[in-house]
Structures are given as C-alpha cells and as structure tokens.
C-alpha positions, -999 to 999 in steps of 0.1 A, spaced: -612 226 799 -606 232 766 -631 259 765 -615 278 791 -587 272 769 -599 285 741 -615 316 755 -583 325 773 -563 326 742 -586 345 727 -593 371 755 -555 375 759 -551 385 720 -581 408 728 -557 422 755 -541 443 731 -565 444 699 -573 479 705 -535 489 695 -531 468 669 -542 462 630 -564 434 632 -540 417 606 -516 416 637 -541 398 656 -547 359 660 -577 342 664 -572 303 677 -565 280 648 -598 260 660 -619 288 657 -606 294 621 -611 260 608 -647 257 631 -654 285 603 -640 272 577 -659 234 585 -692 253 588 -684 276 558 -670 259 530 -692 232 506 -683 196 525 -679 169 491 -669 131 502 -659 148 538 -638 173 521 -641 210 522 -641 220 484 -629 253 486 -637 269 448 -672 277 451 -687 308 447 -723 311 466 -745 337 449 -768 353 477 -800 369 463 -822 346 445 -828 374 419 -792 368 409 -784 337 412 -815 333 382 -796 362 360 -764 345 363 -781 312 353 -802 335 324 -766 346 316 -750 311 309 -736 306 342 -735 268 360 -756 279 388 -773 252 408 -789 264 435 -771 296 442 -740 278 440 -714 278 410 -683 250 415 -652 257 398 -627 235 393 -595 256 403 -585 290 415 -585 304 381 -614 292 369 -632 309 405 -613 340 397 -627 344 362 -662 331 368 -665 356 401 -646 387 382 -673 380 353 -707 382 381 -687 415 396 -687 430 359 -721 422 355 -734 437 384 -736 405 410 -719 417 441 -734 396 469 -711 367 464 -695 343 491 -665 333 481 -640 305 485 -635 280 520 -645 305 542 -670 319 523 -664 356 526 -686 384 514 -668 404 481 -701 429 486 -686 436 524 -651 426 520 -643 434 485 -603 429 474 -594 432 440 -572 402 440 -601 375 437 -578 347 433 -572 354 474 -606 344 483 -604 309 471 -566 303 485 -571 288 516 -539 311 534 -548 341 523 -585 335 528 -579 324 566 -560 357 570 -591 379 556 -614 357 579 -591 364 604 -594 400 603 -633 400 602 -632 379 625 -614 400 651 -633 428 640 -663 415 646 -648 405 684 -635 437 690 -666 455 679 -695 430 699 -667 415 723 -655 377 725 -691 360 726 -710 322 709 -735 352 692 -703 370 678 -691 342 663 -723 335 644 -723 372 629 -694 359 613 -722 339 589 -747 365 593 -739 399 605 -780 408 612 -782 412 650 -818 413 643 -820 375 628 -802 357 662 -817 324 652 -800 326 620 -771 334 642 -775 306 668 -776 278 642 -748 290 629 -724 289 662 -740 263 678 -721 242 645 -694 260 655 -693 249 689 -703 211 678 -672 213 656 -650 226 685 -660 205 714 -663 176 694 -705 168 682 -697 168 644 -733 149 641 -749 187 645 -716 204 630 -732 200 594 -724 228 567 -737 262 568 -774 272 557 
C-alpha cells in the first residue's frame, strides 16, 4: 500500500515536470529523508550533517599532506561555518570532488557558490530535490534512478542497487539493511 502510495505521488508531480523548473517540483518527503538516512554520516543514531566526504583517494592524502583532519576521506566539522571554510579552502586548492553536507551532494557536479547551503539541511533538501527530479525526469521514476542519486554511473548498477535497496529498507521499514552509504 504504501508503495503504491508513494509511486503515485510521485508519478503525479511527474505529470507536469516537463513544464516546470525542477525547483517547482516535489519529491515525497520519504524519499528525501530515505536520502538523506542513506547519505549523511549516522553518530549515536543521528545524522551529523557537517561533514565533508573527499572522493578520490589521491586527495583525500593531499588534504591530509596539507594539514587537513582527514580520516578516511572524511573531514567532521563542528558547525556550518567551520564546513564552509574548511570546504571553500579544498575548492581553492584544487579538491573539487567533494560530498557535502546531509545529503551529501557533489560541489564537482552541483557546484553553488554559497557553500554554507550544502550543510543546511533546508536548503540542502531543496538542491537534492532538484537532482533528484532531474534525475527522474531524465531515466523516469525507477528503484535504479534512485540509486544514481549516490552514483550517477549506469555502468556500476551494483554500486547502484546497494544503494536503493537502503533506500527502500528505510522506506518500507527494514532499517537492519538501511545502514549508511558506502
């Protein structure tokens, strides 16, 4: 039931995507926070949204060279500010390929000069939105569309399934397999 519910809200704001700026457009509120669950670094149950996730292995060793608190590929910061200045620093020194914030979104695909956006969680649900729907109105409403939202590669589909089959745990309920992203 409530996957035919979900799937008709979402086919009916699909209706009328192709006439409007995908800003206009709503994806369902549980597919948004399905993202943001699979997306953003889980601490004590909590989703701590300033982290910035460094994607090439290359870099995430320069930024640690360069006196950056890299562990892993991942920096934590303690506040919006602190994100902001720590990610506008790796942008200045070349590192691009950086997720960013709760949802984890791409500055190299999605870049917006007001980095402090990425690591609010309103204004960083509306850019997920909008790649989101994107994404949807590009590949159509699909499990494998959702998991290009992770991993745009349509070659890599196991990368891909992993990733929405959490989503789907998430949504319908199986939060033992609904464990942060890869």
């Amino acid at each position: 039931m409530r996957l035919s519910i979900v799937g008709l809200v979402i086919a009916t704001s699909l209706l009328r995507a192709d006439s409007v700026p995908t800003s206009d457009i709503r994806m369902p509120d549980i597919v948004l926070d399905a993202i943001k669950h699979c997306e953003c670094l889980q601490e004590g149950g909590r989703c701590n949204p300033h982290v910035i996730r460094i994607n090439a292995d290359d870099e995430a060793q320069r930024a640690l060279n360069a006196g950056f608190a890299v562990t892993g590929h991942i920096i934590k910061c303690g506040s919006t500010e602190q994100c902001t200045l720590q990610a506008q620093a790796l942008i200045d020194g070349g590192i691009t390929n950086l997720d960013l914030g709760p949802y984890q979104i791409n500055y190299k695909y999605h870049p917006n000069p007001m980095l402090q956006e990425y690591f609010e969680d309103t204004t960083a649900r509306e850019q997920a939105n909008g790649i989101l729907t994107k994404l949807v109105k590009s590949f159509g409403y699909s499990w494998e569309t959702l998991g290009r939202y992770h991993h745009f590669s349509a070659t890599d589909r196991t990368r891909n399934e992993r990733y929405y089959r959490k989503m789907y745990a998430f949504i319908y309920g199986n939060n033992a397999n609904a464990q942060g992203s890869n």
